[in-house]
C-alpha positions in Angstrom: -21.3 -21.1 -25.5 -18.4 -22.7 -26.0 -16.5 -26.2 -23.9 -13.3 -26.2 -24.4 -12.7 -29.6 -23.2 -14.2 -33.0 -24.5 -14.9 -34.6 -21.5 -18.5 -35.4 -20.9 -19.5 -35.5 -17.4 -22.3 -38.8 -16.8 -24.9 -37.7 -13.8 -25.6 -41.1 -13.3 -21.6 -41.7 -12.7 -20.9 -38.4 -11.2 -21.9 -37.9 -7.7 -19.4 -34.8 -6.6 -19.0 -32.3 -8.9 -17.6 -28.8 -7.6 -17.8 -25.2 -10.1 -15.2 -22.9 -9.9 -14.7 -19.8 -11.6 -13.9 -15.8 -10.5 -16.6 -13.8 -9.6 -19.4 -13.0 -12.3 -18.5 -15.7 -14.7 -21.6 -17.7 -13.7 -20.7 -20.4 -11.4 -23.7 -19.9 -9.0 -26.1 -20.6 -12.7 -24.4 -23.5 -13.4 -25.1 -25.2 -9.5 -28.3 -24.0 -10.2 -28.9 -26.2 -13.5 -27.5 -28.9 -11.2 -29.5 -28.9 -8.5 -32.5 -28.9 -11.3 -30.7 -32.3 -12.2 -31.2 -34.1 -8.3 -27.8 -32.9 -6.9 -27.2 -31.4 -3.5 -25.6 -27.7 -3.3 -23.4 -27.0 -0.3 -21.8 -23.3 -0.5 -18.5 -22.7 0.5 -19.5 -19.0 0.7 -21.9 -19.6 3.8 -19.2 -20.3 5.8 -18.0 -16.9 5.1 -21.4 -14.9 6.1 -21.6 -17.5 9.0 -18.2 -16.1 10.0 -18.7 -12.1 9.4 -22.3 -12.7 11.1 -20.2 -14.0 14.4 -18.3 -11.1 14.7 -21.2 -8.6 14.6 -20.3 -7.1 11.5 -22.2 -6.3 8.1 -22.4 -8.5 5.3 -20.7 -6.5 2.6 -17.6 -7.0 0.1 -14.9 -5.6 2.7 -15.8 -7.9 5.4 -16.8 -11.1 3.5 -12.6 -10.4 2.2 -11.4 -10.1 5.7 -13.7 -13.3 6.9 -11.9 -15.3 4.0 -8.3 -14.2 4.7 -8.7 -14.6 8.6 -10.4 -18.1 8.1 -7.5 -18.7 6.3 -5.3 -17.6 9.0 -6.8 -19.3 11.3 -7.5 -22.7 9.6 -4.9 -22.8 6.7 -5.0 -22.2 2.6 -7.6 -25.3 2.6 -10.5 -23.8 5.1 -13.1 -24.1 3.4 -12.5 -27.7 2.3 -11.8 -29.0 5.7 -14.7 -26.8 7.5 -17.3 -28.1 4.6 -15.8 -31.8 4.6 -18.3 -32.9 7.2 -21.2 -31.9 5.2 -19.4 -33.2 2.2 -19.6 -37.2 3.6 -23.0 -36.7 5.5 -24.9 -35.8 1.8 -22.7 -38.8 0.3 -23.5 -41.0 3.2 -26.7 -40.8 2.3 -26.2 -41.7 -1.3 -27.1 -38.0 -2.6 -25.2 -36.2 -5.2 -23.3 -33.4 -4.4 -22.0 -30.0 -6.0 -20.3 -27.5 -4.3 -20.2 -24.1 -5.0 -17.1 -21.7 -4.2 -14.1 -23.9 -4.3 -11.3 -21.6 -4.5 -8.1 -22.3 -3.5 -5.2 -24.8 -5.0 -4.9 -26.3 -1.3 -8.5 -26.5 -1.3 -8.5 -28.5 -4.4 -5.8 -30.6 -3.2 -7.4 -31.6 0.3 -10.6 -32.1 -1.5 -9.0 -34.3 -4.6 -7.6 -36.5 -1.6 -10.2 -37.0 -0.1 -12.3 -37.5 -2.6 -10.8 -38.8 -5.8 -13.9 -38.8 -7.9 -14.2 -35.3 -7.7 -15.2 -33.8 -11.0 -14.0 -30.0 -11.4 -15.9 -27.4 -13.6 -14.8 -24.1 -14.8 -16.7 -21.4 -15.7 -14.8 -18.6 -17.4 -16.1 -15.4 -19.2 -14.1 -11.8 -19.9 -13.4 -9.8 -17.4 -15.6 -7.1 -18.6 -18.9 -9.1 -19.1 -18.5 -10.5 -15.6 -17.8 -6.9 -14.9 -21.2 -6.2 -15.9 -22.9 -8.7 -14.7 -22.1 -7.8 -11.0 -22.9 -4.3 -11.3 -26.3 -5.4 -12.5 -26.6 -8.2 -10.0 -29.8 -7.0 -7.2 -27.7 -8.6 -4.0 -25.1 -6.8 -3.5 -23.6 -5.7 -6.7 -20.4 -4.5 -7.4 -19.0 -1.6 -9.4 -16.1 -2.3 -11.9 -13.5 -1.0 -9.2 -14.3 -3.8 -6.4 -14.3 -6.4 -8.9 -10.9 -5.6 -10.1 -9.8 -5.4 -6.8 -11.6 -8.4 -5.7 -10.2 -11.1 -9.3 -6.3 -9.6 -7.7 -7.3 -10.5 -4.1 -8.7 -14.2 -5.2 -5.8 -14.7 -7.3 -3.1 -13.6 -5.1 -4.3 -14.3 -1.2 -5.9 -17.1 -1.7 -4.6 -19.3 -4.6 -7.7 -19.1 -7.2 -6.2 -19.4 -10.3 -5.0 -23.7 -9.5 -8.6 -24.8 -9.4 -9.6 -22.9 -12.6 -6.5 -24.1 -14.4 -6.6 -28.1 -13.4 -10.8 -28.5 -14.1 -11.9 -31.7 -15.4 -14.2 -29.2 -17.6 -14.2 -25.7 -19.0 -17.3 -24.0 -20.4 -16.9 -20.3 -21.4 -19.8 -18.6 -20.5 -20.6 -15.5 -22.7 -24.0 -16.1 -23.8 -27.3 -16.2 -22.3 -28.4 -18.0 -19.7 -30.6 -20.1 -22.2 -27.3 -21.2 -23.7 -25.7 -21.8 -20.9 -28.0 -24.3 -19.6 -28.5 -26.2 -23.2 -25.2 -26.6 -23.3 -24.4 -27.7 -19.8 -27.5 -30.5 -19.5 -26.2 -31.9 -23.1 -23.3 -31.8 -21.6 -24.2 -33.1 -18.1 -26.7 -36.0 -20.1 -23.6 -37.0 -22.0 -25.1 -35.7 -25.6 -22.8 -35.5 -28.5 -23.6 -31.9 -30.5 -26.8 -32.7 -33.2 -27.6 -31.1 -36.2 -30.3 -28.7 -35.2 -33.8 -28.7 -36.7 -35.2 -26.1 -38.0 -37.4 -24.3 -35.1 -34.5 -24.5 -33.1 -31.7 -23.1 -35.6 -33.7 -19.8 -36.2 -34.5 -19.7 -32.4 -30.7 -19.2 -32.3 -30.2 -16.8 -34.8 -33.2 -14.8 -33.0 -30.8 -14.8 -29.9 -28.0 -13.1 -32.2 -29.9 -11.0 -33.6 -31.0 -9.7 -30.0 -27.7 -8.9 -29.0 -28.3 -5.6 -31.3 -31.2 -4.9 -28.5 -31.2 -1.2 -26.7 -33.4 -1.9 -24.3 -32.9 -4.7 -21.6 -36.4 -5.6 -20.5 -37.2 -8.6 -22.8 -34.0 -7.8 -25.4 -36.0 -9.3 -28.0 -34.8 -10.5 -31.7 -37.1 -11.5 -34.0 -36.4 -12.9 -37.9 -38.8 -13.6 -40.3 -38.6 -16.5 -42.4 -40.3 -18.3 -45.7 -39.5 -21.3 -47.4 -36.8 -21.9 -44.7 -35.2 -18.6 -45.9 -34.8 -15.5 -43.4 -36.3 -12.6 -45.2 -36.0 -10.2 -42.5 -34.8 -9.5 -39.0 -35.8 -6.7 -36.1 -34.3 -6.2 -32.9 -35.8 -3.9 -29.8 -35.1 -0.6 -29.8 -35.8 3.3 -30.4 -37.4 4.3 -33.9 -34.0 5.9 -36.1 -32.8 8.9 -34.7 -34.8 8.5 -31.5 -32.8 8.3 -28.3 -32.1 4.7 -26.6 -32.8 3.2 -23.2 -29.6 1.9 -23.1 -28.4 5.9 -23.9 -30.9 8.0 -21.4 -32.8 4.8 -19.6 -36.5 3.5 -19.9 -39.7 5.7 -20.6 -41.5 3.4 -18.2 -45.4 3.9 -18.5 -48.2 2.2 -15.8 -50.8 -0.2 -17.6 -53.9 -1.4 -15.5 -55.6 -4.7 -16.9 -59.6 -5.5 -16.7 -59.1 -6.7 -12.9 -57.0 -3.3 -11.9 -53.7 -5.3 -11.9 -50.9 -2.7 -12.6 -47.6 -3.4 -14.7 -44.8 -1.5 -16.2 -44.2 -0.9 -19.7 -41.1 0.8 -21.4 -42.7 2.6 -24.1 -39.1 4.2 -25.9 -39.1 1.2 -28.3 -40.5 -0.6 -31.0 -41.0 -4.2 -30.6 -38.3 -7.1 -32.3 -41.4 -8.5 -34.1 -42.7 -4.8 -35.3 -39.3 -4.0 -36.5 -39.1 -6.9 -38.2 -42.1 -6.6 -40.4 -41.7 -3.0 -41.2 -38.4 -3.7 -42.3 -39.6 -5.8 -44.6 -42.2 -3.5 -45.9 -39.5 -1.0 -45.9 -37.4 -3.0 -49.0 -40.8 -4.6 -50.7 -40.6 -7.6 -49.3 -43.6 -9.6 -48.6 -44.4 -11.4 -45.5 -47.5 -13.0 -46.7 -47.7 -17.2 -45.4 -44.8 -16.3 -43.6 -43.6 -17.6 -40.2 -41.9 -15.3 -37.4 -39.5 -16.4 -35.0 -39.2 -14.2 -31.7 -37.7 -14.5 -27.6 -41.0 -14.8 -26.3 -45.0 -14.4 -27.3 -45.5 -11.3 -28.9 -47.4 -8.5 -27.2 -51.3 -7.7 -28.4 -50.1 -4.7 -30.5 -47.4 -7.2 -32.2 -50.1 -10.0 -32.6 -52.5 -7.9 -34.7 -49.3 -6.6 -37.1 -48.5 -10.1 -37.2 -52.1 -10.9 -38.3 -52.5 -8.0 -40.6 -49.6 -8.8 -42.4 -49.9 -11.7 -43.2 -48.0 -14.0 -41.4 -49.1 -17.1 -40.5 -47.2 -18.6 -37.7 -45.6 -17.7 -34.6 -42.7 -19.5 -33.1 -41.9 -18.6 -29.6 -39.5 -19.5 -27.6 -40.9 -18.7 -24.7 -43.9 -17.5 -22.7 -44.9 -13.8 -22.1 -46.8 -13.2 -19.0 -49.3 -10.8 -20.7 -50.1 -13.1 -23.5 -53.3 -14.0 -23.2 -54.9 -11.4 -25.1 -52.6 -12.5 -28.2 -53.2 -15.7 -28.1 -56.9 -15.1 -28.5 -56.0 -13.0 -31.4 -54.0 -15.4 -32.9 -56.8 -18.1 -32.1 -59.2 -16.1 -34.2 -57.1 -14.8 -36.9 -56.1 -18.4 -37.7 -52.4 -17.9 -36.9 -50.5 -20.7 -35.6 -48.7 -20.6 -32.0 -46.1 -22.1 -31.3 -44.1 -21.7 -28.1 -41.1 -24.3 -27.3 -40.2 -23.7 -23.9 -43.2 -23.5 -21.5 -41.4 -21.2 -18.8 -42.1 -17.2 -18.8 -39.4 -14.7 -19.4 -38.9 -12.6 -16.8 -37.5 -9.4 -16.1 -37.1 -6.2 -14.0 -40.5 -4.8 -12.7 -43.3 -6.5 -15.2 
């Protein structure tokens, strides 16, 4: 994650703040951390469904593109700003903090910028092809590569997006995960000048790396294993060597009923970031005896007794796994220390 500005927006001091950006770069994420932080969201966008909903037609990407030129027709370049003014000084009326989501247009901007002169602009960026391929994975209403494209050319030449994006008070390119991205924005947002990490938190990072090498998306799990402060080995998710991937041929999903009949879905194509990671180890001769293991999220109940067996004798997560509980009996009675920074539970497609 990466600001390439060095202004530091104050949320005490900030009451209007509005997130721009083309499609998929993550603006909607970033409103989201917002509203986490007491602010208001009011969605340029509904004024579009609100529109296409009027005239008895279907939600979808051809229609939402003909609601936004034809409000623009009929209203000017700076429709949205003028139609979503009136919410605008209600929220502010009564002294809430506001961020808007879906600013697009230069005239926008401008009306909005007169209007209200303490607006604070920020711009969230990332490469076309990762915001590519985040909207083809995205479960409302994704879009393949060829309506995207066509959609960035539409936004940039109909309706004036690139003005906004250009002029923001802030710029944050987002090309990480959404861990990162909301780090950096609160620290950001909280006025925080960067810190020398400590230690829990600088191989959390390099665990995050390291899962980048991940061939299966549920979890993409890194794991590194460290002693004296030293990383001794790494593992990543992914297929034993010469196996097939799931990011080649897709999941081998496989049904797993707990003691109360509960059912959940397991890709079983891989091995685990923390298994990798110790039989790497063992692989080159290295010992992992007293060591401590850094990994995404609390390791499974076949992980947790490697981990114990080898020798390992702390666990750093960073966050929860919602079928932990079995580990961290394990770990309870093997001795091994737990450790898991943030208390919130990964989550992914069908667990």
């Amino acid at each position: 994650m990466t600001f390439l500005t060095n202004k530091v927006v104050k949320t005490e001091e900030t009451r209007l703040i509005a997130i721009v950006g083309l499609t998929g770069s993550g603006k909607s994420e970033v409103t989201h951390i917002l509203e986490g932080l007491d602010f208001h969201k009011i969605r340029f966008g509904d004024v579009t469904d609100e529109y296409v909903k009027a005239h008895n037609k279907e939600v979808n990407e051809v229609n939402e593109r003909w609601a936004r030129e034809s409000l623009r027709k009929e209203h000017g370049m700076a429709a949205y700003a003028v139609l979503n003014i009136p919410k605008i000084e209600k929220l502010i009326s009564e002294c809430k903090k506001v961020v808007i989501d879906g600013l697009y247009s230069w005239e926008e901007y401008k009306i909005l910028k007169e209007k209200f002169p303490e607006l604070f602009v920020i711009s969230v960026q990332s490469a076309p092809s990762i915001r590519y391929s985040r909207l083809e994975k995205r479960e409302i209403r994704p879009l393949n590569r060829q309506e995207s494209s066509s959609r960035d050319k539409a936004e940039i030449e109909n309706i004036n997006k690139a003005g906004p994006i250009a002029m923001a008070d802030l710029t944050i390119l987002n090309e990480g995960s959404i861990d990162d991205l909301k780090h950096s924005i609160i620290d950001s947002l909280n006025g925080k000048k960067e810190k020398r990490l400590d230690w829990d938190d600088y191989f959390i990072n390099i665990t995050r790396e390291v899962a980048k090498r991940a061939t299966c998306d549920r979890g993409k799990c890194g794991s590194v294993i460290v002693k004296n402060k030293r990383i001794i080995s790494t593992g990543y998710v992914g297929s034993p060597i010469g196996a097939p991937h799931c990011d080649e041929v897709g999941h081998l999903m496989s049904e797993v009923y707990d003691k109360d009949g509960n059912k959940s879905m397991h890709c079983i194509r891989t091995t685990h970031a923390e298994q990798n990671a110790i039989v790497q180890a063992a692989r080159y001769g290295i010992s992992v005896d007293g060591a401590t293991i850094y990994t995404k999220m609390e390791p499974c109940h076949v992980c947790a007794k490697m981990i114990v067996n080898s020798g390992i004798k702390m666990v750093v997560a960073d966050k929860m796994y919602h079928k932990a509980e079995l580990s961290r009996q394990i770990f309870n009675d093997a001795g091994v220390e737990l450790v898991v920074i943030d208390k919130e539970f990964v989550k992914y497609e069908n667990q």
